[in-house]
N, C-alpha and C positions, 0 to 999 in steps of 0.2 A: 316243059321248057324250064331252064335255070336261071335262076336271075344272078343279074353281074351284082357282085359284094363292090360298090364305088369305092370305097378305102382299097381295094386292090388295084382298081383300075390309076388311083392317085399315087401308090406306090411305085408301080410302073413308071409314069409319067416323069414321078421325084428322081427316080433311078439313072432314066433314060436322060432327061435334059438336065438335071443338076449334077449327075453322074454322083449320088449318093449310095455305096454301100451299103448304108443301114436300112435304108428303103427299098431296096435290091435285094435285099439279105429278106424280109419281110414278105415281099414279093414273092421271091422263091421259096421260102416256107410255105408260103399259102397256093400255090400251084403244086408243090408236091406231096401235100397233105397234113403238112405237120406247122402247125400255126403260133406261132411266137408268141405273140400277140398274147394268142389265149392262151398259151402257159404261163403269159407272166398274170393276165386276171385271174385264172383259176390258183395261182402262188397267190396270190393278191387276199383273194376270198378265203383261203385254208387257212392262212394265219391271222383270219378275221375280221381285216378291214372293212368299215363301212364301204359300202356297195357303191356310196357315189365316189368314192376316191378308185375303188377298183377301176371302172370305167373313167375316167382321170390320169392314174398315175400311166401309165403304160405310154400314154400320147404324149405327156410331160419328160417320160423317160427316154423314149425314141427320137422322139426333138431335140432332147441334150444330145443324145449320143449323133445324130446327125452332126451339129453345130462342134461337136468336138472330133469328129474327121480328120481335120485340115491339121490338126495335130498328131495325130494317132499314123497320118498317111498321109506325108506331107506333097508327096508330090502327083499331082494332079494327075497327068499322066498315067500313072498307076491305078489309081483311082477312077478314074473313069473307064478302063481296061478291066479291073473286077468287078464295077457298076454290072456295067454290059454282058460280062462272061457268065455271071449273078441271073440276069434276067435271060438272057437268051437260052442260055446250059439249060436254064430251069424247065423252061419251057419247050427245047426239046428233048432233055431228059425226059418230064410227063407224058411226052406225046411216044418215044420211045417203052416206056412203061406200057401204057396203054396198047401200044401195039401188041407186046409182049404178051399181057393179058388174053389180051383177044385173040392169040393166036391156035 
């Protein structure tokens, strides 16, 4: 049995009701296998930072770029329409894959 990673379950969540792309973007990295996140810790640790900033800067950096949205993609609207497409695409693209696999 697999346990749920809560940081995904809360990117979800961020995507869905705040209708944030960067947590939607995150989200969908992490349901299709390729984890954001951990390319920017393991970028983080190659060019040597201490270990506690690694685990640090990434949440630090995703926050900002959340909070800088509303600038980047001013109209709501929009935004909330690639939240969604973000999260949903993601997750039936995997489930797509998977089928694929399996076939």
């Amino acid at each position: 049995m697999r346990r749920v990673n809560i940081f995904v379950v809360s990117w979800f969540w961020r995507g869905l009701r705040g209708h944030s792309v960067t947590f939607s973007a995150l989200f969908a990295s992490f349901v299709l296998g390729v984890s954001i996140s951990g390319g920017v810790k393991h970028l983080l640790g190659a060019l040597g930072v201490h270990w506690l900033y690694v685990l640090i800067l990434p949440v630090v950096f995703f926050t900002w770029m959340n909070t800088q949205e509303a600038k980047w993609l001013p109209d709501e609207k929009r935004r909330r329409t690639l939240a969604r497409a973000l999260l949903f695409g993601s997750a039936v693209l995997a489930i797509l894959i998977n089928q694929i696999r399996h076939w």
